[in-house]
C-alpha positions, 0 to 999 in steps of 0.5 A: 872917831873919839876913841877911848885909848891910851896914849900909851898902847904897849911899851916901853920893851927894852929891846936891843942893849949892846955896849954902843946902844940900847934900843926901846920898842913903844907904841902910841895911840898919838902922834909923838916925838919920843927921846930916850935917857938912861942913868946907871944904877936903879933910880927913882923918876924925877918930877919933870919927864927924863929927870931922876930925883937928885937931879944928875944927868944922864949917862947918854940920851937918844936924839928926838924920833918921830914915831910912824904912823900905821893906822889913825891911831897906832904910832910905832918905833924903835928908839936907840941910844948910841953910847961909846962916842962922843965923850959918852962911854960904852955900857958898863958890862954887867951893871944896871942901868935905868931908863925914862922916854920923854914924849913930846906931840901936841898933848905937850911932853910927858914921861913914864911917870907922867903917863901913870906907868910908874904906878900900879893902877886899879882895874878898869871898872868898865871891864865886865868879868875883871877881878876888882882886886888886881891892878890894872897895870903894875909900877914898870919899877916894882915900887912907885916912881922907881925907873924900869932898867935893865942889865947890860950883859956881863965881862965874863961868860961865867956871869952870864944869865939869860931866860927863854919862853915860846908858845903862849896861848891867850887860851892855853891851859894851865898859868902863863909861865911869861909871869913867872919872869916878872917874879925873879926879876923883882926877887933880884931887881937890884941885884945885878949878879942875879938879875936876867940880862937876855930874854928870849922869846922862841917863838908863836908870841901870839897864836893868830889861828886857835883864838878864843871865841870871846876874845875875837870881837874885842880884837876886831873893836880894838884893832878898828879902833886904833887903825880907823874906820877909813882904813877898814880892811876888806876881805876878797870872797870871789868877785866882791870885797866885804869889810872885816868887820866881826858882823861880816866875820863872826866869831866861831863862823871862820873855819870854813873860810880859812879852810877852803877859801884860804887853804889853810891847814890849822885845824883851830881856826874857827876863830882865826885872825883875818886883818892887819887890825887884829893882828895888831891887837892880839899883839896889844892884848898880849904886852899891855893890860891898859887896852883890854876891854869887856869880852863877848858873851855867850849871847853875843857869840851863838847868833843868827848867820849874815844875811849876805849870800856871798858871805853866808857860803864862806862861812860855817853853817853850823845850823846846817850841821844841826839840821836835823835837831828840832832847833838849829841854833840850840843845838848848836849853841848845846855842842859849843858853848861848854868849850867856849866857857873854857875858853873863856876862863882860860882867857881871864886867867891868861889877861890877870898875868898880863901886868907882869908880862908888861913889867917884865918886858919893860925890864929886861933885853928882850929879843925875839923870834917867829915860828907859825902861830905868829901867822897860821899854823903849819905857815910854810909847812911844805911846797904844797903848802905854799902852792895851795895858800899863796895862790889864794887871795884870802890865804895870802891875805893873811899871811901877809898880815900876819908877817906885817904885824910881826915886822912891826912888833916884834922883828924891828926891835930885834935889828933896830940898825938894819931896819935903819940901814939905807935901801935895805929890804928891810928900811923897804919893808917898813915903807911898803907897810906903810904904802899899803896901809896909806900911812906914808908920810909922803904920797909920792912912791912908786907904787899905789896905795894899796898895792901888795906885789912888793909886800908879797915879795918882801914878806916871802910869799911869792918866789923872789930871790933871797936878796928879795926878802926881809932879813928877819935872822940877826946875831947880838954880840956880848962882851964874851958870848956871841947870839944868833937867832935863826929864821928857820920859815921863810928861807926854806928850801923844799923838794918837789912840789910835795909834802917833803920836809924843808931844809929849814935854813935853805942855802942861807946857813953861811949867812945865818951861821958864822963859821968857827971857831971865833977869833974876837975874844968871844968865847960861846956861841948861843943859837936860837932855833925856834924849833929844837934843833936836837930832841929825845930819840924816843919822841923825834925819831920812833913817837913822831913818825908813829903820830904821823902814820896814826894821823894818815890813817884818821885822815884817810878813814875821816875823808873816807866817812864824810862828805866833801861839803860835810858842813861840821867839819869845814876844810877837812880832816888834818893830813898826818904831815899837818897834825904832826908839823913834820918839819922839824930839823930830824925830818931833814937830817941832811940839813941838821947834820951840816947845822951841827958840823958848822957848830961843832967848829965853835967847840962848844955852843948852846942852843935855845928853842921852843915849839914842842910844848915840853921842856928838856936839856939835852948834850950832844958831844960831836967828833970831826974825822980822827980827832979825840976831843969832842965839840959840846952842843947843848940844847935847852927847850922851854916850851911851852909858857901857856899851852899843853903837849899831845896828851896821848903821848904824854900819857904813854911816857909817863905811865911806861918806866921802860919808856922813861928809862929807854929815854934817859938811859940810851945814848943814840950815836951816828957814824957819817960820812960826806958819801956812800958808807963804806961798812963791808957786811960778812957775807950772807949777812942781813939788814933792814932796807931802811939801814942799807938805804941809809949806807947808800946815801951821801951823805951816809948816816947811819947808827954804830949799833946793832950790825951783824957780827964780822961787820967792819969798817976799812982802818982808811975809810973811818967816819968823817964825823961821829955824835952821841946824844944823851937826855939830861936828867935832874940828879939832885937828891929828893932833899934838895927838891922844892919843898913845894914840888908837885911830887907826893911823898915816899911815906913809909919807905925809901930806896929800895935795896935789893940786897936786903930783903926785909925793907922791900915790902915797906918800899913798896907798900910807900909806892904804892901810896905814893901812886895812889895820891897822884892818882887822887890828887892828879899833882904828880908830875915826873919832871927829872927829865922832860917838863910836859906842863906849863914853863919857863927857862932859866939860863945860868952859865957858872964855874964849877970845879974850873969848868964851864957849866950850863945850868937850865932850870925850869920853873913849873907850877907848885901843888898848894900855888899852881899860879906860881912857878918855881924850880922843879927842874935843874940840869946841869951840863959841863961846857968842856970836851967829854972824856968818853971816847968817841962812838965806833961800829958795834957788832951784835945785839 
């Protein structure tokens, strides 16, 4: 089939650096042999590929790999450079360091230079709706043939710079935050104090379940594309199979299919990925500007159903939701199409910020991580989930779609030695990719072509054993820190056969988790979780619970009102459990408690997540049995780079002062122990039931406040361990805020002093105005707390008065640049013990 592609599909992404290795992620529309050599310093490319103007030689070259076939057109892999032996010294920790990829296939040997990526290119004037003035691509050097590098991370934790982002949405609201990191790597490129040198993607990279309408039939043309017509997936509706083609499965058509044929239980699926092949080219959309094409129209979206009668009843029949209207179709088209044009807006702006993305992975170690959306969402939300879906063809279909993709473009690079490992699950997971894709090399494997059973297995999809499954959870060793990223989906263990929160590591915490404190000179431990593993008690112990009640009683009022085939509304209303992801570590504190314990052993550690759609720093200081000094725990969430909050809850928080004050200015504290608590009552004294279940658990984990007078704790059975939790809050003064921050003013006014009456009108007279223009303008955004819009997190470890301090700074859109982010937010959190003495019983109100 003559195809249109690149030879470049995505790439060059720096992967895995390490001072032995540094590992490089490509994709190619071409069969290839691709070598890798890296210089120290910024350099410029030289005429001939993997050659530096000057003509010195590189520090360290990779051998010549092979790249692996998955699809006609798609040539992955995972490239490394082994230093530190064989006369080549390790990395120097904390300089820059420039790479070049040489490619050589029967197109003959090629560089970054050569392919035209060491350039900013113009946009592609077959692509309808592009904005003519912004490049296509974007020179991976910030200037013409200058090499893409990176920064080896540093000698001294004080030094350390690192950036975190999840949850970025092709049609989110709002700027792609991911942007933003292109912007300070170039303000500081070759600057290696101030570069970032780690790049944490927390996880939904991709959202495989709420994609545009417009965006979906370009996916599925590209993703046939570069997989191939002889390779044209087939989708199984009860005894026949149909090719996944858009014809077969339109756009705005699939709700009902992902719904009922698959049990799914996103609520925005009515465009939901099927296929290996779109799943691959969401992947593509979303790292590389050089593949996108035309997106659909209206009039290619709001089209007559199949005439297929087996596919007609899987699909949504919105004329029959229309029926009653004198034209169907119209009206159908009239309820949709202003969404659809969102959509659409929000999907150019999200391809315009798509170049800088591209830049900013090819400059920077970036590793990643999945949560849902990489797959479905709510994937493995629960066990009867996981009854419902995986005994599906269609949902199981999916999901091992989804994971595969994954695997594949972002978990590889994340472990390059792992997937490289001899008879590992995961070296077996690459081969049973390409078995099931008849892409292999060599045809003579234990399984057919086709065959999925070991797939299955290795994805996590059937009830293999944990030695069964791809290790997708891996640690990155720094000279002075230590990373360990998490896989919190697919080494869940549940309760039941119900709704019940997982234990989101299952028993796999000693395996994921080193025990403390460590001995090898490292001297900080950073965890990856993708979902928070602490947040503000306002949201995850009293909004949360509550959303979910609200959310159970819609449902049951929703079920109540429709009809079991009610055609507008496919599958069903969302559960509670689903509308609000009750899965999160506080629904299973037994699980979060030992998570903190084994943290706690490191005495200071730094958690990195994403999720939720704010942005927050929290510092939780955890004392073990009689000791005085506290382990520090620090989590920092940035989510989300491109989506939005629940808008409701937002609301509430932002227009109730007591709310933002209760948030910020109440510390919960928890007393525990391995058993029953052994708190003695005075006699005749009352509790709640949910408190007095709370003594009787083991282990016991209950609040040191609020317990009636005369309550003591025997002096030999105190807590085994005790926590106090505290939102951080932006304390610098108004002065030291960006010029530019979406705040209006105090005009008029300043603090108000209660101590001087004569000043309180002017005060609030200036409140007054100042509500009155956030109320015109809709810019005024509280962000001293917790970030609700759009961002991207900033990691700086620094000394401060001697000390240890973690600075997390989020950057947010600006009032006159809303495309442009800068740091509305900075927390800062010492790394050392806190003085405050340790929580005790406390009695009265």
């Amino acid at each position: 089939m003559p195809t249109n592609l690149p030879r470049v599909l995505a790439g060059p992404i720096v992967r895995r650096v390490e001072a032995t290795s540094c590992s490089f992620w490509i994709a190619l529309s071409e069969s290839a042999q691709v070598r890798v050599s890296i210089w120290m310093g910024t350099r410029m490319a030289g005429d001939s590929p993997g050659t530096v103007a000057g003509g010195e030689g590189s520090v360290a070259q990779s051998e010549a790999v092979a790249l692996r076939k998955f699809g006609d057109h798609l040539y992955i892999g995972v490239v490394t450079v082994a230093l530190g032996r064989d006369g080549r010294p390790p990395l120097t920790p904390g300089l820059i360091y420039s790479y070049d990829l040489t490619l050589s296939g029967s197109f003959g040997e090629s560089g970054l230079r050569q392919e035209g990526l060491l350039r900013d290119e113009p946009s592609d004037p077959r692509i309808a709706g592009v904005d003519r003035a912004a490049p296509r691509q974007l020179a991976l050097g910030y200037i013409e043939n200058r090499l893409p590098s990176f920064v080896a991370p540093p000698g001294a934790l004080d030094q350390l710079r690192l950036a975190h982002a999840s949850c970025r949405k092709t049609n989110g609201s709002g700027p792609d935050a991911m942007a933003w990191l292109d912007d300070a790597l170039a303000e500081h490129y070759s600057d290696p104090q101030r570069r970032v040198q780690q790049l944490f993607l927390t996880g939904d990279q991709i959202y495989a379940d709420d994609v545009a309408a417009c965006l979906l039939p370009m996916l599925n043309g590209l993703g046939r594309e570069v997989m191939g017509d002889a390779r044209q997936e087939q989708i199984p509706i009860a005894s026949q199979r149909f090719d996944g083609t858009i014809a077969n499965f339109p756009a705005l058509r699939r709700a009902k299919l992902v719904r009922e044929q698959g049990s799914l239980s996103s609520g925005s699926s009515s465009s939901h990925l099927l296929t290996f092949a779109e799943f691959v080219a969401m992947y593509l959309v979303a790292w590389s500007p050089r593949v996108w094409r035309s997106l659909a129209t209206n009039d290619n979206l709001f089209t007559a159903p199949t005439a297929e009668p087996a596919l007609r009843a899987v699909l949504t029949d919105w004329e029959a939701c229309h029926q009653s209207a004198p034209d169907p179709a119209q009206a159908w088209r009239r309820a949709l199409e202003p969404g659809v044009d969102r959509d659409r807006t929000a999907v150019e702006t999200y391809r315009d910020g798509v170049p800088k993305v591209a830049r900013a992975l090819a400059n920077v170690a970036t590793y990643m991580i999945f949560d849902d959306h990489e797959v479905t969402d709510d994937w493995n939300l629960n066990k009867r989930w996981r009854n419902r879906v995986y005994s599906r063809p269609v949902g199981k279909a999916i999901v091992r779609n989804g994971v595969m993709a994954y695997g594949l473009f972002q978990g590889w690079g994340n472990d390059p030695a792992e997937f490289a490992k001899a008879d590992s699950t995961n070296q077996k997971f690459l081969a049973e990719v390409q078995k099931v894709l008849g892409t292999e090399p060599a045809a003579a494997g234990p399984l057919p072509v086709g065959s999925t059973d070991r797939l299955d297995e290795l994805v996590g999809s059937t009830e293999a054993g944990n030695d069964k499954r791809v290790k997708w959870f891996y640690q990155v060793a720094g000279p002075r820190h230590l990373v360990v990223v998490l896989d919190t989906r697919t080494r869940r263990q549940f309760r039941g056969e119900g709704i019940s929160p997982p234990s989101l590591l299952g028993d796999t915490l000693n395996a994921q988790v080193p025990d403390g404190p460590m001995t090898d000179g490292r001297e900080l431990l950073v965890l990856v979780s993708a979902a928070p593993v602490l947040g503000p008690h306002l949201i995850d112990q009293i909004a949360a619970p509550l959303y979910e009640t609200i959310a159970d009683v819609k449902f049951g009022l929703n079920k109540a009102a429709r009809r079991a085939d009610d055609p507008c509304h496919p599958g069903g209303p969302e559960t509670g459990v689903e509308s609000a992801d009750a899965e999160g570590w506080s629904g299973q504190e037994t699980a979060r408690e030992e998570l903190l314990k084994r943290l706690a052993k490191h005495g200071r550690a730094v958690i990195l997540s994403g999720d939720v759609h704010y942005g927050d720093t929290l510092v939780l200081d955890h004392w073990t049995g009689p000791s005085t000094t506290a382990a520090r725990i620090v989590q920092l969430t940035s989510s989300p780079a491109r989506n939005s909050f629940s808008a409701s809850v937002e609301a509430l928080l932002r227009s109730n002062a007591l709310l933002q004050r209760y948030q910020q200015g109440l510390a919960p504290e928890l007393l525990a122990w391995p058993k029953a608590a052994p708190i003695q009552l005075p006699s005749g004294a009352k509790i709640g039931p949910g408190r007095r279940a709370r003594m009787r658990r083991s282990p016991a984990l209950v609040p040191s406040r609020d317990w009636p007078t005369g309550t003591t704790i025997p002096a030999d059975q105190q807590p085994a361990w005790r926590w106090r939790l505290q939102l951080v809050r932006d304390d610098r003064p108004a002065s030291q805020l960006p010029i530019d921050a979406p705040r209006p003013p105090m005009l008029g006014g300043g603090d108000l002093n209660a101590a001087d009456r004569s000043t309180h009108v002017a005060v609030y007279r200036a409140i007054a105005v100042r509500h009155q223009m956030a109320a015109q303008t809709d810019n005024f955004l509280p962000l001293r707390q917790m970030v609700f819009t759009t961002n991207l997190g900033l990691v700086d470890v620094l000394m401060s008065e001697g000390a240890l301090t973690v600075q997390h700074t989020l950057l947010s859109r600006t009032n006159t640049e809303p495309y442009k982010g800068i740091p509305n937010t900075v927390h800062r959190v010492s790394l050392s013990a806190t003085a405050a003495p340790a929580p005790t019983l406390q009695v009265g109100g």
